[in-house]
N, C-alpha and C positions, 0 to 999 in steps of 0.2 A: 504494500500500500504506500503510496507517495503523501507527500504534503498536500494538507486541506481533502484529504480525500479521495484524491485522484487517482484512481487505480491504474497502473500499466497492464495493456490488456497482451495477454499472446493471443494468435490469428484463430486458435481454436476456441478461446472463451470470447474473442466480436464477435465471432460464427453465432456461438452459441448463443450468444445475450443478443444478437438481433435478433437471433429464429425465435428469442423466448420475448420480443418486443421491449426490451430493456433500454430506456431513451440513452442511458448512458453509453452502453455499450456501440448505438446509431448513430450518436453524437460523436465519438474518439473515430467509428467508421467514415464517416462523414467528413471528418477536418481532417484525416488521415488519409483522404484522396480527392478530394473535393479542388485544389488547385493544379492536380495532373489532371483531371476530368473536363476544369473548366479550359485548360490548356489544350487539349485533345477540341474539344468544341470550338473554341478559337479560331481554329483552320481554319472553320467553313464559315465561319460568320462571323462580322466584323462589329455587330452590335452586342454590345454588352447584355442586355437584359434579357436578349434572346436566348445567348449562349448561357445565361444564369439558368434561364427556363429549361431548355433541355437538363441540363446537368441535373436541377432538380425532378426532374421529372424520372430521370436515370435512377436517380437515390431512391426513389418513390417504388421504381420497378425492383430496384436492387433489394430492398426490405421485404419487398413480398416475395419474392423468389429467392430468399438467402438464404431458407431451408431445403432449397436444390442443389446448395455450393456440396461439389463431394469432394473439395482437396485436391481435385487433380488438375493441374497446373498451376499458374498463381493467381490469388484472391483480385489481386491488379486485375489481369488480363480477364478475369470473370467480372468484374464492377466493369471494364473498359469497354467488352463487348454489350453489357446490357445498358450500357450510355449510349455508344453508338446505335444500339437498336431506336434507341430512345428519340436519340437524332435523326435518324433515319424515318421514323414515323415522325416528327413534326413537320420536315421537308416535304412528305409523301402529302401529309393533311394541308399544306399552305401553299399546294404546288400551283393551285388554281390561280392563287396571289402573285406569281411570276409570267408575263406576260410579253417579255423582251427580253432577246440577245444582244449585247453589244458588237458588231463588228467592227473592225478597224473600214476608214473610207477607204482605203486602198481594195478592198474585198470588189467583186466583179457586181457591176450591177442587176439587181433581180428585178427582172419587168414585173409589173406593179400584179398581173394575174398571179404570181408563180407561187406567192403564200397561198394564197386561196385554198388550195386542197391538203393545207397542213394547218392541223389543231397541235397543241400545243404539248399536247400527249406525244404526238409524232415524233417532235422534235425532241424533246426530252426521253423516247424510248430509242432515239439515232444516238441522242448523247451519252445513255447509259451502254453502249454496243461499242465505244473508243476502249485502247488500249487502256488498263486504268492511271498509268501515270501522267496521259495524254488528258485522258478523262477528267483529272484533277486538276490540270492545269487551266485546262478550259473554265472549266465550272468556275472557278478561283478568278479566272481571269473577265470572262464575258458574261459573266453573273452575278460574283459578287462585285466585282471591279477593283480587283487588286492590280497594280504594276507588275511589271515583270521583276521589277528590284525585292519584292515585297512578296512575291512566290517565289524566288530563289532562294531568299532569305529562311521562309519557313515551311520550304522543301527542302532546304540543303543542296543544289545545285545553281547551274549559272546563270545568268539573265538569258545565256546567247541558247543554254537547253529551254530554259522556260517558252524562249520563244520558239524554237523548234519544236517543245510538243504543243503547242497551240497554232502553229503551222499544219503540222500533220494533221490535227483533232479537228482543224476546219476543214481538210482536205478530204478525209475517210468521211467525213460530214458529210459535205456534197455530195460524196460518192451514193452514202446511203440514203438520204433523200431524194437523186435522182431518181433513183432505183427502186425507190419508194412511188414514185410519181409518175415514172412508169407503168410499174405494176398498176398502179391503179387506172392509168389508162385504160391499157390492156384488157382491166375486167371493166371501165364503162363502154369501151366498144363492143365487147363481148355479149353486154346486156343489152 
């Protein structure tokens, strides 16, 4: 037992005192990964209250499902992934709320029909089909609106790769949208 109270917990007794609803035991879990969680949520999102939101939301999943932790790999990597799930549904439920890609003016002009037979699901089921490191670039870069300075940084590589996979991630884009927009040619003439 430490001073004033404060008990030092091993991983087997937060286990235990979250599965047993013990606020102490959720509170030492909670401040004991709560600014790698909120760091992890960072990446994708540049607003503070959003990425508070997830992360708590993560905690919330992570409490009720803490009596499925079975020790096998580390407690980290299980709170990491049921954050990420966490964030993964906010994005999913707020996708309707995302409306526009940024492209650089350099990009090729689209005659003004050519969105027309792309909802927004399309496009974002092309973006989810990128390489993922491409993937993430993109997303970071034509969605959230980071610099390329500012995804090298917290990807760990260089501006000149940043811009290379967002080169690519437009390119395979195209590709799959074309492809997209054929095909569905293909079946209104067919009907």
């Amino acid at each position: 037992m430490a001073i004033f109270g404060k008990k030092k917990y091993t991983e087997q007794e937060l286990v235990d005192g979250c599965a047993a609803n013990d606020r102490r035991a959720q509170e030492v879990l909670y401040r004991l990964f709560f600014s790698e969680m909120l760091h992890m949520c960072r990446r994708y999102t540049r607003d503070e209250d959003t990425a508070i939101e997830i992360v708590n939301n993560g905690f919330l999943r992570v409490f009720k499902k803490i009596h499925t932790y079975s020790f096998k790999g580390s407690l980290e990597g299980w709170i990491r992934r049921l954050v990420y799930h966490s964030m993964a549904d906010y994005y999913r439920n707020n996708a309707r709320y995302l409306h526009f890609l940024v492209f650089e003016e350099r990009d090729s002009v689209v005659p003004e029909s050519g969105h027309d037979g792309f909802y927004e699901e399309d496009i974002l089921k092309a973006v989810r089909k990128l390489p993922p490191v491409s993937q993430e670039v993109f997303k970071l870069y034509a969605i959230e609106g980071y610099s390329h300075a500012e995804i090298a940084e917290n990807l760990g590589m260089s501006e000149g790769t940043s811009k290379w996979h967002l080169s690519t991630a437009r390119q395979k884009l195209r590709e799959l949208l074309n492809q997209s927009s054929s095909q569905d040619q293909l079946l209104n003439t067919a009907t």
